[in-house]
Residue, then its C-alpha position, 0 to 999 in steps of 0.5 A: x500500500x505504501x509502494x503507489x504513493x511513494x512511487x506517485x511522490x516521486x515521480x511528481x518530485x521528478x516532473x517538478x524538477x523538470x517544469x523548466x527544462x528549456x530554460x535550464x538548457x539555455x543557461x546552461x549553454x549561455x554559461x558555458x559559452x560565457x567561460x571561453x570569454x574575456x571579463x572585457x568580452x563579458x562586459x562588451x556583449x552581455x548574453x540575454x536572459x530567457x526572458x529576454x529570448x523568449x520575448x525576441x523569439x516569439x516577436x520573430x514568430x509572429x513577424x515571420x508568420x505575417x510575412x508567410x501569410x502575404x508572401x502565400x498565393x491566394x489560391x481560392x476558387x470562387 
């Protein structure tokens, strides 16, 4: 009886570690590319936030679908 309940614990611990795996993987890679910079590098060309790139990556979304959505022929049969 024990074993469900420990086991549904876990696994909910687990999937709460994992809510933000892609902003993880984001700074992880943002700090690992900021190691093989010079402190004046770092201090030139401050890396974005995940925020920050989210932000900018949807704004890119909507423009490119704009842009898809004139650039497409009208191919409608009246």
């Amino acid at each position: 009886m024990k074993w469900p309940t420990l086991s549904t614990s876990l696994i909910c611990l687990f999937l709460a570690g994992c809510s933000n795996l892609y902003q993880g993987i984001y700074e992880g890679n943002k700090n690992y590319k900021e190691s093989d910079k010079t402190p004046s590098e770092r201090a030139m060309t401050p890396t974005p936030s995940y925020g920050t790139y989210q932000k900018d990556r949807g704004k890119l979304k909507q423009d490119a679908a704009a842009t898809e959505k004139k650039d497409s022929p009208d191919f409608s049969l009246k």
